[in-house]
Structures are given as structure tokens and as C-alpha cells.
C-alpha positions in Angstrom: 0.0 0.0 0.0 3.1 2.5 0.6 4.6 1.9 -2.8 0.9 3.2 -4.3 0.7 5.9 -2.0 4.3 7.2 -2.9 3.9 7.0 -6.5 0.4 8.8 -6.0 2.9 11.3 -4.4 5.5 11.3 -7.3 3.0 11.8 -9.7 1.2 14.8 -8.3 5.1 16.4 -8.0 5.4 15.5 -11.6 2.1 17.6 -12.7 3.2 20.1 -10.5 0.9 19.8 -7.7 3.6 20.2 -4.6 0.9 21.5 -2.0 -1.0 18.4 -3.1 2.0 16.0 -3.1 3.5 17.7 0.8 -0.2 17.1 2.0 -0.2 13.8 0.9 2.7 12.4 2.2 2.7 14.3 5.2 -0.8 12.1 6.4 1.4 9.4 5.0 4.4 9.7 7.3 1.9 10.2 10.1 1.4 6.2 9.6 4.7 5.7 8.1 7.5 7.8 9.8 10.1 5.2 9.9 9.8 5.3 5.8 13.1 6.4 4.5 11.7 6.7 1.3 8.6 8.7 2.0 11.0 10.7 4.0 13.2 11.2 0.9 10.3 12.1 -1.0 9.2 14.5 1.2 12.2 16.3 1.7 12.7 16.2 -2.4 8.8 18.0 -2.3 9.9 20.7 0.6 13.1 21.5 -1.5 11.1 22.0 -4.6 8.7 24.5 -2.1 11.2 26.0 -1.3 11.2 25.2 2.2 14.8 24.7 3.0 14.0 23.7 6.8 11.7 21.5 6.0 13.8 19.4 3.9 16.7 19.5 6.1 13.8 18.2 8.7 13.3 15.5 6.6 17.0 14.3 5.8 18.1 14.2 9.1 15.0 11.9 9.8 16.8 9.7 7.1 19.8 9.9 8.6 18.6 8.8 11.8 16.8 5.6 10.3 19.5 5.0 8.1 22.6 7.0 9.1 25.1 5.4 5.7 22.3 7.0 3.6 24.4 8.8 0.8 21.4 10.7 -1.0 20.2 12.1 2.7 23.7 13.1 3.7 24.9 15.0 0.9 21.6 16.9 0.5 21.9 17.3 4.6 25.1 18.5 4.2 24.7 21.3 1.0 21.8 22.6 2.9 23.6 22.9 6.2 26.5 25.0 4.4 23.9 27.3 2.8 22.4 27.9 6.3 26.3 28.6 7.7 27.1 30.8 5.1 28.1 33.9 6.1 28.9 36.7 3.8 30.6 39.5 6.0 30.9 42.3 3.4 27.7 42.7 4.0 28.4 43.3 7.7 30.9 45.7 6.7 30.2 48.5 4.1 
């Protein structure tokens, strides 16, 4: 039943429907949090939202099911040095 669910989900990101496809597999993580996949997939929705946090949310959940998980800790890790970035001439006119 979670594979149909999460292509439901794949194919509502694919027609462009992202507030369709977050709400979606948000109720689905509330039955299937342990999901790396539907985590993945939701974090890949948030990112296309635009809702940095969000996604970072959901690849650290990854990472805590499945802590070798190369796709969740490169994207974890990008979006971690965009939130650390820092550029001081702006500080300093």
C-alpha cells in the first residue's frame, strides 16, 4: 500500500501539484514515519517549495533511520553549508 501511496505522491510532484504531493505524504508519514523513502520524498517536495528547513527536517530523519544513507547526507550536508554561510561584506560596508 506505501509503494501506491508514494507513486500517488510522485506523480502529483510530476504535474506540479507540490501543496497536493506535501499534504499527501505528510498524512502518509503520520502512519509511516520510519519510511526512508517517504522521508526522501518528502524532503525532495519541501526542497522544490522551497522550504529549506523543511527538507533538512526530513533528511536528518533519514539519517537517523538510516545513518550510511548517501542521498540524505549530501543533500543534509549542502543545505547545512547554505544555512552557515556567512557573507561579512555585507556586515561591513
Amino acid at each position: 500500500m506505501i509503494d501506491t501511496e508514494l507513486e500517488v505522491c510522485r506523480g502529483l510532484v510530476e504535474e506540479g501539484k507540490l501543496e497536493d504531493a506535501y499534504l499527501k505524504i505528510t498524512q502518509l508519514l503520520e502512519d509511516h514515519d520510519e519510511n526512508v523513502e517517504a522521508n526522501l520524498l518528502a524532503a525532495d517536495i519541501c526542497s522544490k517549495m522551497q522550504n529549506m528547513g523543511g527538507a533538512l527536517n526530513h533528511y536528518n530523519r533519514v539519517l537517523d533511520l538510516d545513518p550510511e544513507n548517501k542521498v540524505a547526507k549530501s543533500n543534509a550536508s549542502m543545505l547545512g553549508n547554505i544555512f552557515n554561510f556567512r557573507y561579512t561584506d555585507l556586515y561591513n560596508p
